[in-house]
N, C-alpha and C positions, 0 to 999 in steps of 0.2 A: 329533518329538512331545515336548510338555513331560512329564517325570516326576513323579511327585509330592510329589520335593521338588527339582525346578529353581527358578530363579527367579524364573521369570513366576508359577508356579502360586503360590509365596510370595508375590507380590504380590498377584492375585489373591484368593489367600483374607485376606489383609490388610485388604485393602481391602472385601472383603464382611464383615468383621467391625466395621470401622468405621464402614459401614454400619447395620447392624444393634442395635449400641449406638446409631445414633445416632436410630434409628425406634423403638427402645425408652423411650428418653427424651422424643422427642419426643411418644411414644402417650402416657406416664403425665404428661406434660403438660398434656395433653388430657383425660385422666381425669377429670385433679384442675381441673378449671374448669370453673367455674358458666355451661352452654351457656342455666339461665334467671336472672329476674332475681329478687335474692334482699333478703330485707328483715329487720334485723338489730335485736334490743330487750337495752338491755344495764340493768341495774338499778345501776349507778352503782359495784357491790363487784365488778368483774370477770370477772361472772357475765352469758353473751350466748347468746341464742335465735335463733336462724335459719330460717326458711320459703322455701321457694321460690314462684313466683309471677309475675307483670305486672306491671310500674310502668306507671301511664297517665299518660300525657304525656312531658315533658319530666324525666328524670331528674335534670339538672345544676340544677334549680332548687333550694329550701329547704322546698320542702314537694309531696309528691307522693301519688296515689293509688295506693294499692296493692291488686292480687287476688291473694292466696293460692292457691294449688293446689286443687280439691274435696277432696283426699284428707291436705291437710296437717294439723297438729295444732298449737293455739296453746296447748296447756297451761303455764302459767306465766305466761303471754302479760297485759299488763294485762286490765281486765274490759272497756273500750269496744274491744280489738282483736277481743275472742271474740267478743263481742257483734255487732261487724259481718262478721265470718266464719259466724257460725250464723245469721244474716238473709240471710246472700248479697251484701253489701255489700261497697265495696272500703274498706281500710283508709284514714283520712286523716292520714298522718304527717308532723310537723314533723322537719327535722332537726336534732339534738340537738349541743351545744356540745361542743368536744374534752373530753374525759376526764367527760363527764357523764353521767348518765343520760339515757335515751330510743331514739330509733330511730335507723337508720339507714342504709343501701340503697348496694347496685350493680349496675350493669348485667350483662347476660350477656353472653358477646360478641357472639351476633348485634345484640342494640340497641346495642352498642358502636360497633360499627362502621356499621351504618346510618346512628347520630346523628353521626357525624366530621363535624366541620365545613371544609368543605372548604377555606377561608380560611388554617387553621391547614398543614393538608398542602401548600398551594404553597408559605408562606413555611420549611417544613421542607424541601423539595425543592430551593428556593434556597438554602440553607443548605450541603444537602449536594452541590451542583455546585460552588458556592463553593470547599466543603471540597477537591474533586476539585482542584480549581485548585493548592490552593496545593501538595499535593503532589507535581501536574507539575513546579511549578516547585524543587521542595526536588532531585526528583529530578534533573531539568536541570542542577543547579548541581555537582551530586553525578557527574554523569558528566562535567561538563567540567576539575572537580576530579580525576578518574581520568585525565585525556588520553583520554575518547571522547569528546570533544565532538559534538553532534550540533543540531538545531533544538528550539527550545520546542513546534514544531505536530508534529514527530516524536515528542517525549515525550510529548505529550498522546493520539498516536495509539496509541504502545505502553500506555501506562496504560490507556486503554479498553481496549483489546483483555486487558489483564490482568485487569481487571475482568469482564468477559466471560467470562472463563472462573474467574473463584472462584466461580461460578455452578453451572460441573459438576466441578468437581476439589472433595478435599475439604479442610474447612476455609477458614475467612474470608479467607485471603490465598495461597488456592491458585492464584490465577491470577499470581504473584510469580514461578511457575517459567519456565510460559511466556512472559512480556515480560521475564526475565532470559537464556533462551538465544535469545530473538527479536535481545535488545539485543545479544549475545554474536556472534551472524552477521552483524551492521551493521558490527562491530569487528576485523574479521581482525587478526590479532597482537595484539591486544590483547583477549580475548574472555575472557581469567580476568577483569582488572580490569573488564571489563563489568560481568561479571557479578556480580562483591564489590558495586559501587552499589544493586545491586538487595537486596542481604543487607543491606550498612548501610542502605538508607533503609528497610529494615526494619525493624532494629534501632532508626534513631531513634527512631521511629513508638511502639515499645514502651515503650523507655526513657519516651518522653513523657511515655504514657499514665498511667505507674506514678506518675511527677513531678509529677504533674497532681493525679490523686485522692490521693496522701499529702497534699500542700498544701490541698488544699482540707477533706483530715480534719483536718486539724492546725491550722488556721484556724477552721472553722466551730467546734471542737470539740462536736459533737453526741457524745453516748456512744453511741449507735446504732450508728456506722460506726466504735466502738474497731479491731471485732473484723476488720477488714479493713486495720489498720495494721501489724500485725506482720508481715501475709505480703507487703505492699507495700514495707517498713522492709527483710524480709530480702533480697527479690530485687533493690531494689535495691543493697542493700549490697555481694550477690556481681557484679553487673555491674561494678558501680566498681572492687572488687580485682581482678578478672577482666580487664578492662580494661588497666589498670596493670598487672600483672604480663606482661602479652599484650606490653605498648610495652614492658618496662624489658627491655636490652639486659643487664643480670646477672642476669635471674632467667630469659632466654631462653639466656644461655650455660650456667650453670651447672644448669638444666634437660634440655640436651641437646633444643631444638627443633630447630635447625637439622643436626645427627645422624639427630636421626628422621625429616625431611622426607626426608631425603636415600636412607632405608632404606628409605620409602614407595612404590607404586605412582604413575607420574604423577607423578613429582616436580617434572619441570619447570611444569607448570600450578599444582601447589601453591606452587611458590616465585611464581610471577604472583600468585597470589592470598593469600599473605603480604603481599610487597609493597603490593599495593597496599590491604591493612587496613591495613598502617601507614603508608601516607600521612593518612588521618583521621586517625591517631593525634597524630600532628606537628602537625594541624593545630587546634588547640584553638581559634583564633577564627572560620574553617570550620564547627567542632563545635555553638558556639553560633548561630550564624546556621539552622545548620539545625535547630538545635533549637526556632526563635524560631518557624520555618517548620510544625514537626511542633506547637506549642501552638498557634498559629492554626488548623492542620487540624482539631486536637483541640476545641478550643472552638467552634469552627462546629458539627461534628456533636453536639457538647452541647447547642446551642442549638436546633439540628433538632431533635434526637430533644423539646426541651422543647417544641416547636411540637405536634410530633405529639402527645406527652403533652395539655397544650391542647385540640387537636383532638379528643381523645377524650375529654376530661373529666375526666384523672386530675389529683387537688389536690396534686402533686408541684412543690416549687419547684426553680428554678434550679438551685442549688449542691447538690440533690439529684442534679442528672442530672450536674455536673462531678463526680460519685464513682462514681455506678451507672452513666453509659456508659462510661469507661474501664476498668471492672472489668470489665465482662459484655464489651466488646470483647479486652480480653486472656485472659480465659478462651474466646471461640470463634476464636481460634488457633488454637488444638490441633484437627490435623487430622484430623473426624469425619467430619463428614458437608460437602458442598456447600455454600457460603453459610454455613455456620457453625450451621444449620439446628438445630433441637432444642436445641444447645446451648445456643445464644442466648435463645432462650425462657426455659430452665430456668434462667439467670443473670438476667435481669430478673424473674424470676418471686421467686427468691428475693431479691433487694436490693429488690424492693418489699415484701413482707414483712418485711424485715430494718427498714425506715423506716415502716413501719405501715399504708403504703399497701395500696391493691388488686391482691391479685396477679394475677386478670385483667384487669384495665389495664395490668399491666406485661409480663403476655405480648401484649397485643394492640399495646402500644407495639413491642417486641420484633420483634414479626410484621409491622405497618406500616413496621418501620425497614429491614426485611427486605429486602419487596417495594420498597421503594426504590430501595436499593442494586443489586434483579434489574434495575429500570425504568432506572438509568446504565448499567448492565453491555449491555443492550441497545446505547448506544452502541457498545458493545465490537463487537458485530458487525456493525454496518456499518462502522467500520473497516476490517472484515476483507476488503470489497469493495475498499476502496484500491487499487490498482496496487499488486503486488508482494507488499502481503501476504499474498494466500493461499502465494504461493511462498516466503516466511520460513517461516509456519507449518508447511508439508509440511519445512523443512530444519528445523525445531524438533522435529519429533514424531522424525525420524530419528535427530539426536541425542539 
């Protein structure tokens, strides 16, 4: 019987804590968006009135009808808005040019998501199968670089099946454990350096992401996204040194690594998996290829999630989403909740804010990009029908 403070019970309540942050955040998520549709009169100085209400018709158009709430209040409100709210009329509002006076409206998320045009969500889906692609292959290349070499249709097998399960483990790249100790039982004698492909094609992925949105701040130069250069500038600064001092062979002697591996638990699996980090390390034109391979990933799912944007309506460009989705993807990392669930919300919610957009468009982008990701990860388990895979699995959950 576990104690209460064995292991299992430590994980356990671990894990129901990470939980619970992460239903907390995603409640006040929910909170804070507008479930109606809301119509907004700004008088030109800064100064913005809000109602809740109906848009009739088509919201994405230039000018729309709008019904106020019975019980709303338009004081301040021009005199033809009051005027057709005390008549029972709906309002008829133009919408007004960036930084000027006048009206202006968004959807709640139920007509958000009714009006998605479904045009835009196939070619986002193509995007993100795309994307699935190319990091089969990043991986592929990455295990045969390690000496597992294995087939492109077995890595695409195990990627699903990985996907599949970041579904119920927590965090966005929870299912990395199990298609690393899946890959790890394919590889007898060799099941550290397996396993390391699965942590570096991790790592690239990261690195990418960070490489990706600094460039594209630093280029577009909007001052908007200043304030997400610095924390991109420092992480990756310590990767690089981190890196470098990880390969240099005087700052590993004169550190005392190979001492401490030695005094460790498991030493011999640790020195497998030294090894073979520092095969990438050596291998710097490896480095880049795969990294050519983690930008292609990267900018398919940008251009997805821009589809989806699209789809819903949100007036967010391009080189908007090459900095908001690899920001909001390296923030639900961090292992919360399943899927990256709440977290994920809460980081498009705010980098659409952050860019002036709607921040319920950016959670409902968030939440469509979501249910995406669940709808591939389903491949995951048919996978798991394969010959043989259920019987990896059961020798994955034991180790």
């Amino acid at each position: 019987m576990a104690t209460s403070g064995s292991p299992s019970t430590r994980r356990r309540l671990l894990a129901g804590l990470r939980v619970a942050l992460a239903l907390t955040i995603l409640t006040w998520v929910g909170f804070n968006l507008p479930w109606s549709d809301e119509l907004t009169w700004s008088d030109g100085a800064g100064n913005e009135l809000v109602v809740a209400g109906r848009i009739e018709g088509d919201w994405k158009e230039d000018r729309v009808r709008f019904w106020p709430t019975a019980e709303a209040s338009l004081e301040g409100w021009p005199a033809e808005d009051r005027a057709a709210h005390d008549e029972g009329r709906a309002i008829v509002a133009d919408r007004r040019a960036e930084d000027a006076s006048g009206h202006d409206w968004h959807p709640g998320m139920p007509k958000a998501f009714r009006e998605m045009d479904v045009g835009g969500l196939l070619l986002a889906q193509a995007c993100f199968l795309v994307a699935v692609l190319t990091i089969v292959t990043r991986w592929w290349r990455l295990l045969d670089q390690a000496g597992c070499p294995t087939t492109w249709w077995n890595a695409l097998r195990l990627t699903f099946i990985g996907l599949f399960f970041n579904n119920v483990i927590p965090g966005a790249t929870g299912g990395d454990l199990v298609k690393g100790v899946m890959v790890a039982k394919e590889n007898p004698g060799r099941g550290a350096e397996a396993l390391v492909t699965v942590l570096v094609d991790r790592v690239f992925g990261m690195v990418a992401l960070a490489i990706l949105a600094l460039t594209v701040i630093l280029v577009h130069g909007d001052p908007r996204l200043e304030v997400l250069r610095q924390g991109l500038v420092i992480g990756l600064v310590i990767c690089a040194v981190g890196a470098a001092l990880y390969a240099s062979k005087t700052f590993r002697r004169k550190a005392g690594l190979s001492a401490l591996v030695d005094r460790l638990p498991l030493q011999d699996k640790l020195r497998s998996i030294d090894r073979a980090a520092l095969v990438y390390m050596k291998s710097p034109a490896f480095v880049v290829v795969a990294l050519l391979f983690s930008f292609a990933n990267h900018a398919l799912v940008c251009l997805g999630a821009y589809f989806l944007g699209q789809a819903l309506g949100a007036s967010v460009g391009l080189v908007d989403y090459l900095v908001i989705v690899p920001v909001a993807n390296l923030v639900t990392a961090v292992p919360l909740a399943p899927g990256g669930w709440g977290v994920g919300e809460l980081a498009f919610r705010q980098l659409f804010l952050l860019i002036g957009a709607s921040p319920a468009l950016g959670v409902a982008v968030s939440v469509t990009f979501r249910l995406s990701q669940l709808a591939l990860g389903l491949f995951g388990g048919v996978a798991l029908l394969f010959p043989g895979s259920r019987t990896e699995l059961r020798q994955a959950q034991s180790a």
